[in-house]
C-alpha positions in Angstrom: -19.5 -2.0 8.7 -20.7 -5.7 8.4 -18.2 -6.4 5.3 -15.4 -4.8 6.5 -16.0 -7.0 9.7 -16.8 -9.8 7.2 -13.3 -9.5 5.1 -11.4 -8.8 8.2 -12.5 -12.3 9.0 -11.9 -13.8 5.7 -8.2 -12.0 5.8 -7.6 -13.4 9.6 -8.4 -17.2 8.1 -6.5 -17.0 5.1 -3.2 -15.5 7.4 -4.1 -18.6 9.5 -4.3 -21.2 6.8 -1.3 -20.1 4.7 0.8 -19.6 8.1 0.4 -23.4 8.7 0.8 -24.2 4.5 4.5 -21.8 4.9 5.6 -24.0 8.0 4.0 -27.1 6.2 6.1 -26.7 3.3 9.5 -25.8 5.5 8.5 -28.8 7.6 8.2 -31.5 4.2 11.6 -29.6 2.2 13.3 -30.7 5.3 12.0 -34.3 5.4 12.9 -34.3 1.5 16.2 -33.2 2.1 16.8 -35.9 4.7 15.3 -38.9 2.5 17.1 -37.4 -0.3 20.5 -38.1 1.7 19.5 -41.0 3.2 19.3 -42.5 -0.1 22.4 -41.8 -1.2 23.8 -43.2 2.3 22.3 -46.3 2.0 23.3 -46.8 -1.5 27.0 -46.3 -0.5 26.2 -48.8 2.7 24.8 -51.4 -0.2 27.9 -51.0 -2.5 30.3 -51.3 0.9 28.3 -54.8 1.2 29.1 -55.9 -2.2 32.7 -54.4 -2.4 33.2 -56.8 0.8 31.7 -59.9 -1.3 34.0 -59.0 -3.7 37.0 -59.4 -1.5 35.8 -62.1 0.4 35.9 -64.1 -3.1 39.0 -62.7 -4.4 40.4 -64.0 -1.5 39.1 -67.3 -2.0 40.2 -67.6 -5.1 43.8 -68.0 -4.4 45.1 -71.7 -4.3 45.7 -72.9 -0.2 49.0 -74.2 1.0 51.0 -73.0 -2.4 52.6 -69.9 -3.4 50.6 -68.0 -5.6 51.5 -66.5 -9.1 50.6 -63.0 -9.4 47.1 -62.9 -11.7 45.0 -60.1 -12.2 43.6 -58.5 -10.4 46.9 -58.8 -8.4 49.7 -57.1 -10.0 52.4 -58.3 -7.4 53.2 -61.3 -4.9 55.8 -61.0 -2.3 57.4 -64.5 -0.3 58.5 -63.0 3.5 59.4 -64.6 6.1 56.7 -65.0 9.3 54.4 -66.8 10.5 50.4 -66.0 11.4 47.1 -68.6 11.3 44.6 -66.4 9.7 44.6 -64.2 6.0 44.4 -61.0 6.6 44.2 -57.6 4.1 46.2 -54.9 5.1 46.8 -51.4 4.0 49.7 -50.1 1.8 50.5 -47.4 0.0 48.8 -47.2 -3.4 46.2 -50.5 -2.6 45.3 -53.1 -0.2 48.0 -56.3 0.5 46.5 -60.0 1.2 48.7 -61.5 3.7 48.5 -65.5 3.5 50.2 -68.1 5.4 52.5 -70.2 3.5 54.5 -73.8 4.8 57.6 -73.3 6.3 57.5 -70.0 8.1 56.5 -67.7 5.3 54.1 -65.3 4.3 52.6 -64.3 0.7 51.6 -61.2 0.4 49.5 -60.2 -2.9 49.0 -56.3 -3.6 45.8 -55.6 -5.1 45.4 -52.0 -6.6 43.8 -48.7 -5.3 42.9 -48.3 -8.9 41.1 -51.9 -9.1 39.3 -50.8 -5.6 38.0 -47.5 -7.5 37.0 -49.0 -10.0 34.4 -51.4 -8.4 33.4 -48.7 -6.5 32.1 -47.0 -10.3 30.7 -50.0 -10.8 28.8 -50.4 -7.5 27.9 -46.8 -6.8 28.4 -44.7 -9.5 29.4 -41.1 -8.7 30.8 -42.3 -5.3 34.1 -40.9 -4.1 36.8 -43.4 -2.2 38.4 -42.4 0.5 41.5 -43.8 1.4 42.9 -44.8 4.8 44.3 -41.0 6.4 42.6 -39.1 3.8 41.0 -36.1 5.6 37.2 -36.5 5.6 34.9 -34.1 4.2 32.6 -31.2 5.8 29.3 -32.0 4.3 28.0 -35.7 3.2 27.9 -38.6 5.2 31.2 -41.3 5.0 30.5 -44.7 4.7 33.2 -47.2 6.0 34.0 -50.1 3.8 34.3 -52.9 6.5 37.7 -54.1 8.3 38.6 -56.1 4.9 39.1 -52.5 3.4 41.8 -51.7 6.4 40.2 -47.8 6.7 38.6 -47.5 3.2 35.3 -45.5 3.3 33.0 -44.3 0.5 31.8 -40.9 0.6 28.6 -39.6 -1.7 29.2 -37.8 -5.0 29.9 -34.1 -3.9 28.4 -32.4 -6.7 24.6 -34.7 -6.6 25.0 -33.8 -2.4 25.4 -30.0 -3.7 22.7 -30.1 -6.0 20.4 -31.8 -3.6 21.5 -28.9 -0.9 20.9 -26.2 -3.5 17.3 -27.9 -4.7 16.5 -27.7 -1.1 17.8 -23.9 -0.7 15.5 -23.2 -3.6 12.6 -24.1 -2.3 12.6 -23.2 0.9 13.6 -19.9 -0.9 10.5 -19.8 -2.7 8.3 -20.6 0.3 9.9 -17.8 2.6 9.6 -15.4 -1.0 6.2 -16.5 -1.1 4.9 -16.0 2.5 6.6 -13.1 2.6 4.9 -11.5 -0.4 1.2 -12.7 1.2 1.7 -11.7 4.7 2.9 -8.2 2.9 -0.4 -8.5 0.8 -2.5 -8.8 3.9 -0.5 -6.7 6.0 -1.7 -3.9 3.0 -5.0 -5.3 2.9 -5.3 -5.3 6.7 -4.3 -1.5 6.8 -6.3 -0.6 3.8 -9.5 -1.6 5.8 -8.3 -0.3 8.9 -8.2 3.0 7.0 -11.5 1.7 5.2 -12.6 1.5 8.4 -11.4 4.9 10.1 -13.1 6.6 6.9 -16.2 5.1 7.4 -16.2 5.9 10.7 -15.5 9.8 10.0 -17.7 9.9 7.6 -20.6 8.5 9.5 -19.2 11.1 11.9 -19.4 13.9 9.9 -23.0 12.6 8.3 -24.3 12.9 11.9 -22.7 16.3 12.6 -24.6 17.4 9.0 -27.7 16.0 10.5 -27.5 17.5 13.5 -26.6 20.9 11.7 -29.7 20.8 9.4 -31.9 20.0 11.4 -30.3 22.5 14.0 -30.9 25.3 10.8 -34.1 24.3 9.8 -36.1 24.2 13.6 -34.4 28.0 14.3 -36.1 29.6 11.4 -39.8 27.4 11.3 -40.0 28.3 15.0 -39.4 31.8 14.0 -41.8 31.6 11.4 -44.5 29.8 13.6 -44.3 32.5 16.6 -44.6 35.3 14.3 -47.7 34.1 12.4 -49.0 33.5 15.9 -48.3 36.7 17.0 -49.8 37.9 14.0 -53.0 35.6 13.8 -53.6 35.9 17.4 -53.5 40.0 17.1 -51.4 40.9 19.7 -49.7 42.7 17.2 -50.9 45.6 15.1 -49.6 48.1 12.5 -45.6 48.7 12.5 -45.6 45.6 15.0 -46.9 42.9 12.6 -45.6 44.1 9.6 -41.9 43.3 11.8 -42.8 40.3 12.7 -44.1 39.2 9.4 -40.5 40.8 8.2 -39.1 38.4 10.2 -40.9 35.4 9.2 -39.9 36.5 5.6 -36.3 36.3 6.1 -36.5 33.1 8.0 -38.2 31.6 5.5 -35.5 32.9 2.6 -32.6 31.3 5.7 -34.8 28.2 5.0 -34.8 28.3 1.0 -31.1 29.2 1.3 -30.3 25.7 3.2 -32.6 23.9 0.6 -30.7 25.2 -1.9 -27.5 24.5 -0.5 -28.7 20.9 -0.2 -30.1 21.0 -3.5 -26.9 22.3 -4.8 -24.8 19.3 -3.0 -27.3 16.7 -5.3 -27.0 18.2 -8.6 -23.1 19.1 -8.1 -21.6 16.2 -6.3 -24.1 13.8 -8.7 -23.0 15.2 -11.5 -26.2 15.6 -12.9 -26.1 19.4 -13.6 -24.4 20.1 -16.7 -22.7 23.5 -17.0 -23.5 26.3 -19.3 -20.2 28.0 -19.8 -20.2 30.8 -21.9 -17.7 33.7 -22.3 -19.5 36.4 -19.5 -18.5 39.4 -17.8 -17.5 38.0 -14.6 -17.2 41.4 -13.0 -20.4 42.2 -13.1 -21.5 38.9 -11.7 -19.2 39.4 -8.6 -20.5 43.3 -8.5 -23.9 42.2 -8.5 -23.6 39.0 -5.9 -21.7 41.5 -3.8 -24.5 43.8 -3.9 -26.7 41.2 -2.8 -24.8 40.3 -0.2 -23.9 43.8 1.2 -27.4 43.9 3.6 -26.5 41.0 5.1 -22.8 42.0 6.0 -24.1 45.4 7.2 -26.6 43.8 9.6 -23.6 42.1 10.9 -21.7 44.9 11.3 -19.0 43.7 9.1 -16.5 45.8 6.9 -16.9 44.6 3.3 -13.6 46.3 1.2 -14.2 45.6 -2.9 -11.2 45.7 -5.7 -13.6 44.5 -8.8 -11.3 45.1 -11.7 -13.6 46.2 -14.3 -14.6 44.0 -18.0 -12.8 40.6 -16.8 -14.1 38.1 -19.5 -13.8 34.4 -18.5 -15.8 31.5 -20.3 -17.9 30.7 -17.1 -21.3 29.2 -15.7 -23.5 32.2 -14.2 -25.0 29.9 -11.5 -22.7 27.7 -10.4 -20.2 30.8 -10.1 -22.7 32.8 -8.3 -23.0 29.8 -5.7 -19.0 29.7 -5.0 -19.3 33.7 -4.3 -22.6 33.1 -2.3 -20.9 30.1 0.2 -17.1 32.3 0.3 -19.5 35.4 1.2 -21.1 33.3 3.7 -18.3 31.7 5.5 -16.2 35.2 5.0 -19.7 36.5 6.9 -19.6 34.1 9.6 -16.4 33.5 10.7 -15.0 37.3 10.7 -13.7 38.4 13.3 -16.3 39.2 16.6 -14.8 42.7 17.1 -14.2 45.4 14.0 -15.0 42.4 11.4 -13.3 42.9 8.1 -14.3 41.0 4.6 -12.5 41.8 1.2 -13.4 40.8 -2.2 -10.8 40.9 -5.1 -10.9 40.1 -8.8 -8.2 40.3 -11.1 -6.5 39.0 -14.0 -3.2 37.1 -13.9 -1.7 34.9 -16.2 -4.9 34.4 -18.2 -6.9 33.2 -15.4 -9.4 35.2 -13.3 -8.2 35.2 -9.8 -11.8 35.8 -7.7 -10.5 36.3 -3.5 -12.5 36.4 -0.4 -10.7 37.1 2.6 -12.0 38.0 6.2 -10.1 38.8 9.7 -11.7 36.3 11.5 -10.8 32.8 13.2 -8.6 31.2 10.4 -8.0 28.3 9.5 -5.5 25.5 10.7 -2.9 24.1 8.8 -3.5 20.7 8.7 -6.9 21.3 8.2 -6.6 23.4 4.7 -6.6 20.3 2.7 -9.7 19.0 4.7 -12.6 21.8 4.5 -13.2 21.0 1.2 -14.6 17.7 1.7 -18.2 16.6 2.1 -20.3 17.2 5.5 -16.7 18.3 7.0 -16.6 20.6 9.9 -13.5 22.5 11.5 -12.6 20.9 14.9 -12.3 24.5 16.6 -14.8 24.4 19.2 -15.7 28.2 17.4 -16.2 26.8 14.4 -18.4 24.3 15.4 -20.3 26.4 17.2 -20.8 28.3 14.4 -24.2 27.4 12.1 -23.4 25.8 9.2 -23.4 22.3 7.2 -20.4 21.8 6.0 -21.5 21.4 2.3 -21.2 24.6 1.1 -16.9 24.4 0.8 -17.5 21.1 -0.9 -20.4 22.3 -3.7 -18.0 25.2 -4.8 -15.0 23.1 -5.6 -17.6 20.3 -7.5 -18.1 23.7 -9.8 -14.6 25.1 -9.9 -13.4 21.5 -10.6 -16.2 21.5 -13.2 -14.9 24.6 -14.7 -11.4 23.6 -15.2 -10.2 25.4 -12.3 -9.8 25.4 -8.6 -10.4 26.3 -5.6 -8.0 26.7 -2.8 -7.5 28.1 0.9 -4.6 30.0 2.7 -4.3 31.1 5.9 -1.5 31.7 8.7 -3.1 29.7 11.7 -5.9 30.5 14.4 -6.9 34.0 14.8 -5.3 35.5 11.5 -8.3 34.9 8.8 -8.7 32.9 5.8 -8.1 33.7 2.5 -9.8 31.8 -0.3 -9.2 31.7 -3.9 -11.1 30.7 -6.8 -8.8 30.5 -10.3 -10.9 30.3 -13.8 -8.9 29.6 -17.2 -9.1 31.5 -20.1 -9.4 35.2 -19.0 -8.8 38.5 -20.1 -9.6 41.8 -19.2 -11.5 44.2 -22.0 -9.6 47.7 -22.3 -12.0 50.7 -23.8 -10.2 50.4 -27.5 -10.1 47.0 -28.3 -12.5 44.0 -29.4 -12.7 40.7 -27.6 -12.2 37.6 -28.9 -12.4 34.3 -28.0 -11.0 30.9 -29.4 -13.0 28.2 -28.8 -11.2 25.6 -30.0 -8.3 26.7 -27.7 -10.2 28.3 -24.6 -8.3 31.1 -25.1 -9.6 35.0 -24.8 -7.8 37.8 -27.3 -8.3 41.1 -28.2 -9.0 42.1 -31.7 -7.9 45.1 -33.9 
């Protein structure tokens, strides 16, 4: 419990600290993306400065008081009429026009280029677009104006480098997002893999308690048993028929105890893996006929109805003991959990499709369906308030599919629901039934049983 506590910790911190690295990151893209434009802003502001210089000296340039010849980077000079104090640059179509004030009421007017104007602007800001005056502006990137000398010329930033600094900025942010979703999926899995961590642990340490609680449940009935009838016995209260009863009785509880050691036993060497099978082609009839038999007292102190269909000579590469402990725990549960009132067991054995097919069914309290893929694990206990009543450890379903497994086969459970019995089935490879004329054989190499000539 402490490390799952411990990494739930761990997994809380590192949601904390990459939470505030993913708004981090969004936080410094968009302060990138800012100084990114602002740079290119402020590098058309700096070549508007110098374009301005540039005018201001071309303008300069030109002779006062006489009428000007057109020189580059003039291509034109017009002498109208009119009169004004100051030069002044106005628009026209195609460029920009100094006006200058000549003697005698007249006006040159120089026309300087749009293409001139562009081109200074290559010079100054390369990858800059000009705007001309009435030229709709664009959607995205800033527009720089170009001063009152450029009558309504602005500068506007390369598109394409504003683009590619837009789509730079996508991408990372992109990536962030990508990448905090992917971890906050990661911990969300790891968060609900130790909740279910968790929720196992806790079953489990459930179920280990109910086990306690049922062995030491089974092992206090029959020592107390034991201990009053040796007693009895000692303390002579009982003579002739009497004590040998009672010392009858101390026998069997003391086989009820041997039988839960065993059981327990059974659950270290199987579940361990420590006991190693001895399989060898047996008659598995006989070793169900002969359990059975063994069984039979038992069932008839209960008062229980045991039906057998043992087909006769099935052959099936086996382990005598473990299969006599999946018959012994089927017998038992079939025993225990028949029904209270005209209790009915039956034992099959058949061939089909080269397995052995060995079924136990009773009439009893069944089984249900969402727990049939449950009583096979370890220390488990049905949650019917019958069943739990009912002695038992919960090991027993668990030790015989260790073995079947072991065996190369299985074992599995069937029934209808509460109140219509249980059926249980235990499937072994390699089988095949021996008729009165012919010889078995069996393949090793293949695990396969046939019949010789």
């Amino acid at each position: 419990m402490r490390h799952v506590v411990l990494l739930v910790v761990l997994a809380v911190v590192l949601n904390a600290q990459f939470t505030w690295w993913v708004v981090y990151s969004l936080r410094e893209n968009t302060v990138r993306l800012a100084l990114e434009r602002q740079l290119m802003v402020e590098e058309l502001r700096r070549a508007a400065v110098a374009l301005t210089m540039r005018l201001q000296a071309l303008e300069a340039s030109v002779p006062p008081g006489l009428l000007p010849l057109p020189r580059a980077p003039f291509t034109s000079v017009v002498v109208l009429p009119g009169s004004f104090e100051q030069p002044r640059w106005e628009a026209r179509e195609g460029g920009l026009a100094l006006r200058l004030p000549r003697p005698g009421g007249l006006v040159a007017e120089l026309f300087l280029p749009q293409e001139t104007i562009a081109r200074w602007v290559e010079e100054e800001a390369p990858g800059a677009v000009l705007l001309p005056p009435g030229t709709p502006r664009p959607r995205e990137g800033e527009v720089v104006p170009l001063g009152s000398s450029f009558a309504g010329y602005a500068l506007t930033p390369d598109r394409e480098r504003w683009a590619v600094a837009t789509v730079r900025y996508q991408r990372r942010v992109l990536m962030v997002v990508t990448e905090g979703v992917f971890f906050w999926l990661g911990m969300a899995a790891v968060v609900g893999l130790l909740w279910r961590m968790l929720r196992q642990e806790s079953v489990l340490e459930q179920q280990r308690q109910n086990f306690i609680s049922a062995v030491t449940h089974e092992l206090k009935t029959p020592i107390a048993g034991i201990r009053l009838a040796l007693e009895t016995v000692l303390s002579g209260r009982a003579q002739g028929a009497s004590q040998e009863l009672f010392l009858r009785n101390a026998l069997g509880d003391a086989e009820r105890l041997q039988n839960l050691v065993e059981k327990i036993l059974d659950l270290s060497r199987f579940a361990s893996g420590v006991h190693r099978l001895h399989i060898e082609l047996e008659d598995l009839s006989q070793l169900v006929e002969e359990e059975l038999a063994a069984a039979l007292p038992r069932a008839e102190a209960r008062g229980i109805a045991v039906e057998a269909d043992i087909a006769p000579g099935v052959m099936v590469p086996h382990d005598g003991e473990g299969i006599a402990i999946i018959l012994s725990n089927l017998l038992e549960n079939a025993f225990k959990y028949a029904a209270a009132e005209n209790p009915q067991v039956r034992v099959r054995l058949w061939v089909e499709g080269g397995q052995a097919i060995l079924e136990v069914a009773d009439n009893g309290i069944g089984i249900p369906r969402e727990e049939l893929s449950k009583i096979f694990g370890v220390f488990y206990r049905g949650g019917d308030e019958v069943a739990r009543r009912t002695p038992g450890t919960g090991i027993g379903l668990f030790v015989a599919q260790e073995i079947a497994k072991a065996h190369g086969g299985k074992l599995v459970a069937e029934s209808e629901g509460p109140g219509k019995g249980a059926r249980f089935r235990l499937l072994l490879p390699g089988a095949a039934q021996v008729d009165r004329e012919g010889e078995l054989g069996y393949d090793e190499a293949n695990g396969e049983v046939s019949h010789g000539s």
